[in-house]
C-alpha positions in Angstrom: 29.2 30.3 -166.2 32.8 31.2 -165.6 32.8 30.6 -161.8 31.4 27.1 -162.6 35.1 26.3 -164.5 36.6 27.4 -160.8 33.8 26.1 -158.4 33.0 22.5 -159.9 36.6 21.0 -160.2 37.2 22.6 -156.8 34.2 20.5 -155.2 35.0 17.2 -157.1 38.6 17.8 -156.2 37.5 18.1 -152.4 35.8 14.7 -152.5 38.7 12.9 -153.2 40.3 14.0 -150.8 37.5 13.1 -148.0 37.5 9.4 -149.5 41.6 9.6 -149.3 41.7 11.1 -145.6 38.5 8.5 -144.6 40.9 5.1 -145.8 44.3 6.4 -145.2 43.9 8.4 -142.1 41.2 6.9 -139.7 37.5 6.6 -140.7 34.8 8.5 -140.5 34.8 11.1 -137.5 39.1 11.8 -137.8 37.6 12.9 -141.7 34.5 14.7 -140.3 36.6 16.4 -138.1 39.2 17.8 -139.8 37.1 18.9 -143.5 34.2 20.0 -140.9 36.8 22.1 -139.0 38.7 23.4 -142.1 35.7 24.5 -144.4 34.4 26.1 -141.3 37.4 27.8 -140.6 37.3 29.1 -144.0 33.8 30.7 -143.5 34.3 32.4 -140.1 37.5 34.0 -141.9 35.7 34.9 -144.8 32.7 36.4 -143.0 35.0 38.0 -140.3 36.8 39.7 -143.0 33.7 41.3 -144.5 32.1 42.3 -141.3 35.3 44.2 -139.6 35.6 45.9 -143.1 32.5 46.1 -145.3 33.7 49.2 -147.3 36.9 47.0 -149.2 37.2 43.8 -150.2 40.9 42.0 -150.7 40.1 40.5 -153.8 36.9 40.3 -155.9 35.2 36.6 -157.4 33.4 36.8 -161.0 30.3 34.7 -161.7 30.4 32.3 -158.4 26.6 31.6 -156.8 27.2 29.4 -153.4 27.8 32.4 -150.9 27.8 31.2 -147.0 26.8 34.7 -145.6 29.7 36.8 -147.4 31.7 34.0 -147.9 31.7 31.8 -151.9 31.7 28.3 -150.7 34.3 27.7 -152.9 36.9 29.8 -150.9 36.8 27.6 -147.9 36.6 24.3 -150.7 40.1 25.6 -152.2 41.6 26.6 -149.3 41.0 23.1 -147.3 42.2 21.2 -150.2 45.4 23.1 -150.2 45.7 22.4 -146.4 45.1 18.7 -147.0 47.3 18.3 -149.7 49.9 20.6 -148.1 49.4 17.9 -144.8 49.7 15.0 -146.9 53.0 15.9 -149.1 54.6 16.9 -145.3 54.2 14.1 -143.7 55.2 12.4 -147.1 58.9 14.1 -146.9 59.7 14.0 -143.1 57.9 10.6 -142.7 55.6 12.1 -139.6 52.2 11.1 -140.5 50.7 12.1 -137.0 52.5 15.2 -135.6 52.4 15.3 -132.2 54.0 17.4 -129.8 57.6 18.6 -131.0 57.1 17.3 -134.3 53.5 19.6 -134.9 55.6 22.7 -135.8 58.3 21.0 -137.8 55.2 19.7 -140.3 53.0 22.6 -140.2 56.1 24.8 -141.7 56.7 22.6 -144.1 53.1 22.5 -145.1 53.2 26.0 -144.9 55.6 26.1 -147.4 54.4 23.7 -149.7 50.8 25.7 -149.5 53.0 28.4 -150.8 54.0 26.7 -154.1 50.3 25.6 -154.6 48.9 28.5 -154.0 51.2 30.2 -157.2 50.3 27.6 -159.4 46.3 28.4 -158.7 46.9 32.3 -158.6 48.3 32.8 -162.0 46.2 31.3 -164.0 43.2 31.6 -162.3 44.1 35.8 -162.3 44.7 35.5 -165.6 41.3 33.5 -166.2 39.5 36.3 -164.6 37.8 34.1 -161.8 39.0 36.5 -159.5 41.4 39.6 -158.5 43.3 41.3 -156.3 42.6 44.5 -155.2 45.8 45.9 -153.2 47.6 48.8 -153.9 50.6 47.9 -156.1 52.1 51.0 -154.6 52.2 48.8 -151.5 52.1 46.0 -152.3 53.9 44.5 -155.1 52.7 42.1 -157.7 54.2 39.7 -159.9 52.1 41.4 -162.7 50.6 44.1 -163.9 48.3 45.7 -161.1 45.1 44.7 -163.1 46.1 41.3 -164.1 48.3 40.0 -161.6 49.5 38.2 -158.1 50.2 40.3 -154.5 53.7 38.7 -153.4 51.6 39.2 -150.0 49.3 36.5 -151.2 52.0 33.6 -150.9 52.9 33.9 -147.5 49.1 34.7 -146.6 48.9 31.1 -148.1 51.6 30.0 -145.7 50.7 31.5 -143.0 46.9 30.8 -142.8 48.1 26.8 -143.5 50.8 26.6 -141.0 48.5 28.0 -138.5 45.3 25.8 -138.9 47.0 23.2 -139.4 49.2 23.4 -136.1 46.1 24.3 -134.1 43.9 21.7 -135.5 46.7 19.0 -134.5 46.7 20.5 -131.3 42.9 20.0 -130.6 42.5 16.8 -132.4 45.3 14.5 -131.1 45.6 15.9 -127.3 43.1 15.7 -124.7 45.5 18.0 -122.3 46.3 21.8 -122.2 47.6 21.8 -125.7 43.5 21.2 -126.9 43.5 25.2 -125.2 46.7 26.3 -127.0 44.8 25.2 -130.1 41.7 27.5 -129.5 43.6 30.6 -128.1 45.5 30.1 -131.3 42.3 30.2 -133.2 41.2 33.1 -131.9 44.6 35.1 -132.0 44.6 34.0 -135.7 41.4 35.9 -136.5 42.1 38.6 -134.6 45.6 38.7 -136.3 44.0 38.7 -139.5 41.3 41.4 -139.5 44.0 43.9 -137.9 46.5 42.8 -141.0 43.3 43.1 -143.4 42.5 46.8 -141.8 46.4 48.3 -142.3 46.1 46.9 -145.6 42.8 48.8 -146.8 43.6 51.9 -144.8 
């Protein structure tokens, strides 16, 4: 019962946001693409992260049923509406609403960023609810909290990073048709490769 309090707000949250991005930002297949693309994003990552290191998980979820493979559905959920409303507030303060080109890096740090604040204001309570925890060393890694009870500093830019990055590599597949569609892939791919080396160090 607890994990529905986290996972049932989290999937009415989401559709919301596919009815905003379908009238503000294009229709049907711009919104397919881009909450198709981010919610499998967060899957792969999920499962990827599992498989390179079954033995240790990062952090551990309490009473949540919807599991893609090793992933809670609800992981990719939370994570693309951060990305979305990370996009949406970006493009709100420097006015871009379509990063193209030289303008793609300006907004994805900025959403970055933003993802960053959101993602503290999720953490702590939800921590502190139980729904899930964190399970680095605070040896290593320091925590806002106590060890049992509390937020990885790690875990912000993690939020940052994984935003930024999706978010510039998505632009660069969905609105060019030329050798940036590749950067966006390679950049992909690098990502997850990035991440399960990061995720090994971590849980040596």
């Amino acid at each position: 019962m607890m994990g529905l309090w986290l996972s049932i707000p989290a999937y009415i949250a989401i559709v919301f946001l596919i009815i905003h991005h379908y009238r503000y930002r294009g229709g049907s297949w711009p919104t397919l693409g881009f909450f198709g693309s981010a919610i499998a994003y967060g899957i792969i990552r999920e499962n990827l992260l599992a498989i390179f290191n079954p033995a240790y998980n990062l952090y551990g979820f309490v009473g949540i049923d919807l599991w893609v493979g090793f992933a809670p559905l609800v992981v990719p959920v939370g994570w693309t509406f951060t990305a979305y409303t990370s996009w949406y507030l970006a493009s709100q303060i420097t006015g871009i609403d379509k990063p193209l080109r030289s303008r793609m890096p300006i907004v994805a740090t900025l959403a970055g960023l933003i993802s960053a604040t959101i993602s503290f204001i999720i953490e702590m309570p939800a921590v502190a609810a139980g729904w899930w925890s964190w399970n680095f060393d605070p040896a290593v890694v320091p925590f806002f909290m106590g060890a049992s009870e509390g937020l990885p500093l790690l875990t912000l830019g993690g939020w940052a990073m994984t935003v930024g990055i999706f978010l510039f590599c998505y632009w660069c597949i969905a609105y060019h048709k030329t050798r940036w569609r590749y950067v966006g892939i390679v950049g992909i791919i690098l990502h997850f490769i990035q991440l399960i080396v990061v995720n090994a160090i971590l849980t040596v």
